[in-house]
C-alpha positions in Angstrom: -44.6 -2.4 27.4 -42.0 -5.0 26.1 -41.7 -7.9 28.7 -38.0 -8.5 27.6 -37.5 -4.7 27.5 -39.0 -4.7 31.4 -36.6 -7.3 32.4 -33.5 -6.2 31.0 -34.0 -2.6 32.3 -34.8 -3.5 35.9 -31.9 -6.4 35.7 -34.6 -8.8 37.5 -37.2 -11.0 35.9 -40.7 -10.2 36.5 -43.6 -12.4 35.6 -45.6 -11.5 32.9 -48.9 -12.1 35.5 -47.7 -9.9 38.3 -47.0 -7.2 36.3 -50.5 -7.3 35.0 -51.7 -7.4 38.3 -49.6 -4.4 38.8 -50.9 -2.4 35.9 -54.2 -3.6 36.8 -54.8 -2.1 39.9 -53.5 0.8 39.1 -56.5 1.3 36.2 -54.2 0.7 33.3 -56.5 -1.3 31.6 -53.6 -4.3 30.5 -54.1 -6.7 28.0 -51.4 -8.9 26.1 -50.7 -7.9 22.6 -48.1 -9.8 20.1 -45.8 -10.6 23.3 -46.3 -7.0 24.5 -48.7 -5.4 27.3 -50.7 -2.8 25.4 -52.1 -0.4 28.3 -54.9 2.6 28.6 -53.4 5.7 30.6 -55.7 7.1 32.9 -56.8 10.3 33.0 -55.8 11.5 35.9 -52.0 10.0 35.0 -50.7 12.5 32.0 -47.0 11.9 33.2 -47.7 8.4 31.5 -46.1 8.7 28.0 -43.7 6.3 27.0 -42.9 2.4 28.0 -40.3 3.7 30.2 -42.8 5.5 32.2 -45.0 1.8 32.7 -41.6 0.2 33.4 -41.3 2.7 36.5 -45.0 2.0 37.5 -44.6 -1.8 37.7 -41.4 -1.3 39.7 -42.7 1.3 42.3 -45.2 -1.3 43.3 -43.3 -4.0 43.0 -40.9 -3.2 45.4 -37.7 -1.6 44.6 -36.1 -3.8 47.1 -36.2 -5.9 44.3 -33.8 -4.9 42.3 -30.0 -6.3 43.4 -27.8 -3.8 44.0 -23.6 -3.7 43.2 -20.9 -2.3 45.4 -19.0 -1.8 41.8 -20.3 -0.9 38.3 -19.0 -1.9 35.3 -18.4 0.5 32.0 -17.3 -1.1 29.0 -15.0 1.5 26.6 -16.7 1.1 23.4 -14.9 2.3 20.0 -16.1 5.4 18.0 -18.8 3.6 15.5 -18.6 4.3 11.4 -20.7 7.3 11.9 -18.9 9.0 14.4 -15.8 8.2 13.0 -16.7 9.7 9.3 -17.9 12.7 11.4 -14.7 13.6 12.4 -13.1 12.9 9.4 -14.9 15.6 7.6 -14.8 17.9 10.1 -10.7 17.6 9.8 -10.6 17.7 6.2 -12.9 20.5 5.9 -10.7 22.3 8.8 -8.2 21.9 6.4 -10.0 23.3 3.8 -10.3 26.9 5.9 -13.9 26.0 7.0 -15.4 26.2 10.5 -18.2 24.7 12.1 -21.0 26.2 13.2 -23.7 24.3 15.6 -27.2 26.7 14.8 -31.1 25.8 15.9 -33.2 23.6 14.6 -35.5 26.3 13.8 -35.7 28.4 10.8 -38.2 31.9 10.1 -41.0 31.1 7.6 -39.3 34.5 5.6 -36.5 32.5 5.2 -37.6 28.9 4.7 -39.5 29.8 2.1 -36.1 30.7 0.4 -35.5 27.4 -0.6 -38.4 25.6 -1.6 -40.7 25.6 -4.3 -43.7 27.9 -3.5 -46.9 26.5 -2.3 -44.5 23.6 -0.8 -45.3 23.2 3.7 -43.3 23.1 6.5 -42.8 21.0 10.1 -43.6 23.3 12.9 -44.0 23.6 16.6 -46.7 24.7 18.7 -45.0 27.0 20.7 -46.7 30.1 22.1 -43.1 31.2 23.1 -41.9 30.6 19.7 -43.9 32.4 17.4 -41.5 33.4 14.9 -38.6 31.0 13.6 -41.0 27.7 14.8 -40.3 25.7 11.4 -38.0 22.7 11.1 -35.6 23.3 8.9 -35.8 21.4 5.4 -32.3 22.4 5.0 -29.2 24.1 6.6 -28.1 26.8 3.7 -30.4 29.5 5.1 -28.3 28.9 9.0 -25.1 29.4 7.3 -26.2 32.5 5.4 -27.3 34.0 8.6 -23.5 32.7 10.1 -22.3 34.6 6.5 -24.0 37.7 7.5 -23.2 37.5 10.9 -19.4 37.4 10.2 -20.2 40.0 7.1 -21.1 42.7 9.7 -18.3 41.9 12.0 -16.1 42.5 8.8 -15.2 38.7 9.9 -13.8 38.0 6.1 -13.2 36.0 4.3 -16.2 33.3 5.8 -16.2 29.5 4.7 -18.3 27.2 7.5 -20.2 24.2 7.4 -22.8 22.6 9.5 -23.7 18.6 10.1 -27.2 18.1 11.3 -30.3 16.6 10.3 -33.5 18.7 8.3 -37.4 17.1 8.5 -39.1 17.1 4.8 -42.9 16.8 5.2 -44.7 13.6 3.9 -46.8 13.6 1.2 -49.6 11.9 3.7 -50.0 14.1 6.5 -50.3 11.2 9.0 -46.9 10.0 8.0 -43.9 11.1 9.6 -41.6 13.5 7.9 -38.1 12.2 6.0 -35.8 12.8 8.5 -31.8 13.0 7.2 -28.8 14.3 7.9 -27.1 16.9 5.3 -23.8 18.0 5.8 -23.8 21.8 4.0 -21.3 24.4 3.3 -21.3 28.0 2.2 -18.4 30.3 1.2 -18.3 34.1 0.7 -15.5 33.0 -2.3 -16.0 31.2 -5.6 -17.8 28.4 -6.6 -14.9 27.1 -7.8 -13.2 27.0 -4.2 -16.4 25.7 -2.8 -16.4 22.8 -5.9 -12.8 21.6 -4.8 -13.4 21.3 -1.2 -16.3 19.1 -2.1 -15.0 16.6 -4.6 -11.3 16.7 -2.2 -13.9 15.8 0.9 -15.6 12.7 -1.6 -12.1 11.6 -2.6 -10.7 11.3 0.8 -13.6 8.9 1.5 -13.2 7.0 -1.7 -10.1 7.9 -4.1 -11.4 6.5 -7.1 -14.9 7.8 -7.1 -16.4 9.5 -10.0 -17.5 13.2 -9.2 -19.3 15.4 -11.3 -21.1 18.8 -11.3 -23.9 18.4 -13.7 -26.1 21.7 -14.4 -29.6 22.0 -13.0 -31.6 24.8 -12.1 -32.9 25.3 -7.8 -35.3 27.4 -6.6 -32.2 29.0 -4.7 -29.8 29.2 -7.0 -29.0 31.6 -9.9 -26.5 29.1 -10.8 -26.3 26.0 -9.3 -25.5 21.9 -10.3 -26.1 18.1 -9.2 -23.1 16.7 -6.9 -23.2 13.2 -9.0 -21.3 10.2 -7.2 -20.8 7.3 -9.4 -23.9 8.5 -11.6 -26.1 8.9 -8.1 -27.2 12.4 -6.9 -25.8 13.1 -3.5 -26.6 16.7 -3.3 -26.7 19.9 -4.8 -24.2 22.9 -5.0 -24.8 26.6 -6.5 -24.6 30.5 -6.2 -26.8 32.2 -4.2 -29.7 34.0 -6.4 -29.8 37.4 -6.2 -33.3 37.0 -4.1 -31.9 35.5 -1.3 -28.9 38.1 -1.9 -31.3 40.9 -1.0 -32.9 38.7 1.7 -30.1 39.2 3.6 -28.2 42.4 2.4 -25.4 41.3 0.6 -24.4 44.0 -1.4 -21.1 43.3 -2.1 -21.0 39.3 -1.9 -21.8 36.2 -4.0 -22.0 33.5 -1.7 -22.2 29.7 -3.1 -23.3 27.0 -1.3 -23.4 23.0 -1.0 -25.5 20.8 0.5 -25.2 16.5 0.1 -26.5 14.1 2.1 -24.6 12.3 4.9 -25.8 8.8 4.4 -24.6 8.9 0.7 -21.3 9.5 2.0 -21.1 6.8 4.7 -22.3 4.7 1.8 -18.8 5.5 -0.6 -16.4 2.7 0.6 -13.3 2.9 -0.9 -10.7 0.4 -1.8 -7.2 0.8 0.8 -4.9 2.9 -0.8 -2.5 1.6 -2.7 1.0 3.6 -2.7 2.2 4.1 -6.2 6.3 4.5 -6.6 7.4 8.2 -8.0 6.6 8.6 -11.5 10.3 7.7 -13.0 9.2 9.5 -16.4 8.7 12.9 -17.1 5.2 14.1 -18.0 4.2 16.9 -20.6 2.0 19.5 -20.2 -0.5 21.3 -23.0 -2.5 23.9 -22.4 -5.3 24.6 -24.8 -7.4 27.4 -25.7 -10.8 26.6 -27.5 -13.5 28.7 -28.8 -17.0 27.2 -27.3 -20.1 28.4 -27.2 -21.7 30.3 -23.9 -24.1 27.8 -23.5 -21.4 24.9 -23.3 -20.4 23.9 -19.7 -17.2 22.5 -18.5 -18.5 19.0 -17.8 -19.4 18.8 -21.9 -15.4 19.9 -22.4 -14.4 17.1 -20.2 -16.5 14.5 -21.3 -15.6 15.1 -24.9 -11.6 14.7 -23.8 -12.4 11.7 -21.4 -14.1 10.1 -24.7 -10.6 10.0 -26.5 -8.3 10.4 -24.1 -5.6 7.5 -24.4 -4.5 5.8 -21.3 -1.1 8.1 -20.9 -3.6 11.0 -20.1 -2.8 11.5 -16.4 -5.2 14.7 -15.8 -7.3 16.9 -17.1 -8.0 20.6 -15.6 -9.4 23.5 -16.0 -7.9 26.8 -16.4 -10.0 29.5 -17.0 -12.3 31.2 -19.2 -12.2 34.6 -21.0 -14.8 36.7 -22.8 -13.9 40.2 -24.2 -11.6 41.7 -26.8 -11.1 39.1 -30.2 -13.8 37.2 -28.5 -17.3 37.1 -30.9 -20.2 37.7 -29.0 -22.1 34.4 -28.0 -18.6 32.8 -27.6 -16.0 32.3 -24.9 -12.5 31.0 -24.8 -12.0 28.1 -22.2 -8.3 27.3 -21.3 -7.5 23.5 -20.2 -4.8 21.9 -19.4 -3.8 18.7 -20.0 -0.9 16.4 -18.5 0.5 13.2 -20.5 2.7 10.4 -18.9 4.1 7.1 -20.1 5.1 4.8 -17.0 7.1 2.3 -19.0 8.9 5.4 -20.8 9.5 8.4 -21.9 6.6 9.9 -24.4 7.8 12.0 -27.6 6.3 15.1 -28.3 5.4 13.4 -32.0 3.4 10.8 -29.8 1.4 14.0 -27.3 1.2 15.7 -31.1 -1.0 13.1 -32.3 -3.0 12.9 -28.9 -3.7 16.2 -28.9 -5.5 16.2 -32.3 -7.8 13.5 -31.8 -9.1 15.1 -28.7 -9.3 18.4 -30.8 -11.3 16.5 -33.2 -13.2 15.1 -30.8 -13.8 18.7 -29.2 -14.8 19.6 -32.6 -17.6 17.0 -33.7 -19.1 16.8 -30.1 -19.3 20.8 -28.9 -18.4 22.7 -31.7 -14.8 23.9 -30.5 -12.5 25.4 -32.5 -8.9 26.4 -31.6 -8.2 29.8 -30.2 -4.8 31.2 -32.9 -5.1 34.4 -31.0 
């Protein structure tokens, strides 16, 4: 028990030798420790757990009477901290975005748990004779949603995009040390990863505009295709579509749900610069739309990286389009549409001038994944 901590609670000072007088005689066995009063429960007193609980002892004995009393109480109308105030933030923008929230248990079922982690890999539970089943803190919040998902599913509530805020408990390494403890904020869709991707890096941009997303490929226990949520080079989370396992788990026979899950502190960390309005663009921009010839091994983030490597300073944006595989396609190949959007804010750019743009990043497409032109 704090001293200061005693005092401040109460509102009275009490001296540090009558409340060991106090815990004394009521077989608490006191004795000053680093400022503190380090005490022995009885055993006959289990209802002693916490400091608060010495606090009431000392008080009950020495004499409630004590404590000063008002006719009025203050309350002091505090503003909504950072944390709260990013919480609702996301929560708009994701409205926006056609998601809903969804507040689920704690708890998840070992069958399901098991889902998403590596096998062999433990779990937090609770000893809880009246929780048999579904007793396991939850390591993460995709296998809730799913059940949301198939909730909805059955209720032939569709389309389904929701998301959840909430903290998941990773065991420690050392089993005397207590588990990581962080809150995630996840999202699963019953539409495309695509959809899924854009209300991610939309959510990280209206925290920090200028950030630097990227979906970089990696391969998750849970996932039959799934990718690292990279922030400025750091790994905030991980985003994918639902393997075909966890597809059966819960009878989705006609759905490919995706999912994302990053961690909330990494986005209270991305402070961005106030926005600075930028006057209407007073020059027209142009547009091309490319076809290329790629491999099927080559992702989009290769594509964009070897654009980005060339790209002159009156490339505004670059975006994908879509792929196509089938008829005039050879086998092992795929044709990957982009678009790209040229503007010069101290004039108006020449199609000579985009001409010559355009065939260095062609070149550059070339050298660095092999591309070649689609005529056809």
């Amino acid at each position: 028990m704090r001293l200061p901590r005693l005092n401040k609670l109460l509102g009275i000072e009490v001296p540090q030798d009558t409340a060991m007088k106090i815990l004394s005689a009521l077989k608490f066995e006191p004795r000053m420790q680093d400022g503190s009063i380090v005490c022995v429960s009885p055993t006959w007193r289990s209802d002693i757990l916490r400091e608060v609980d010495l606090i009431e002892e000392v008080a009950r004995v020495y004499g409630y009477d004590k404590v000063s009393t008002r006719r009025r109480i203050q309350i002091e109308a505090k503003p909504a901290d950072a944390r709260q105030k990013l919480s609702e933030a996301v929560g708009t923008f994701l409205n926006g975005c056609g998601y809903y929230e969804t507040v689920n248990v704690t708890f998840a079922d070992r069958t399901v748990a098991d889902l998403f982690v590596p096998t062999g890999s433990g779990h937090l539970a609770v000893r809880d004779v009246t929780r048999k089943t579904g007793n396991l803190l939850r390591q993460t919040l995709l296998g809730s949603l799913l059940e949301v998902l198939k909730t909805n599913v059955n209720a032939k509530n569709l389309p389904c995009c929701t998301y959840e805020m909430a903290d998941t408990f990773v065991p420690a390494a050392d089993r005397n040390s207590l588990p990581q403890e962080r809150t995630k904020l996840a999202l699963v869709t019953d539409g495309e990863l695509r959809q899924l991707r854009g209300a991610v890096e939309g959510l990280i941009h209206s925290i920090n505009r200028n950030a630097d997303v990227r979906f970089e490929p990696a391969e998750f226990v849970w996932a039959q295709v799934g990718a690292r949520i990279m922030v400025n080079g750091r790994e905030i989370g991980q985003a994918g579509v639902f393997s075909d396992v966890i597809r059966q788990k819960f009878d989705f026979k006609d759905l490919t749900p995706c999912g994302a899950e990053v961690d909330f502190d990494e986005l209270m960390s991305l402070k961005g610069e106030p926005i600075k309005i930028r006057p209407i663009p007073r020059f027209p921009a142009i547009d091309r739309d490319l076809s290329i010839l790629v491999s099927e091994q080559t992702a989009w983030a290769q594509i964009a990286r070897a654009v980005e490597g060339v790209s002159p300073a009156e490339l505004e944006e670059i975006r994908f389009v879509d792929i196509y595989r089938g008829k005039g396609i050879t086998p092992g190949k795929k044709s990957v549409t982009l678009s790209l959007r040229f503007r010069d804010d101290d004039g108006t750019l020449t199609h000579d001038v985009v001409d010559r743009y355009q065939a260095a990043i062609l070149e550059s497409l070339g050298k660095t994944v092999g591309a070649e032109l689609r005529t056809q």
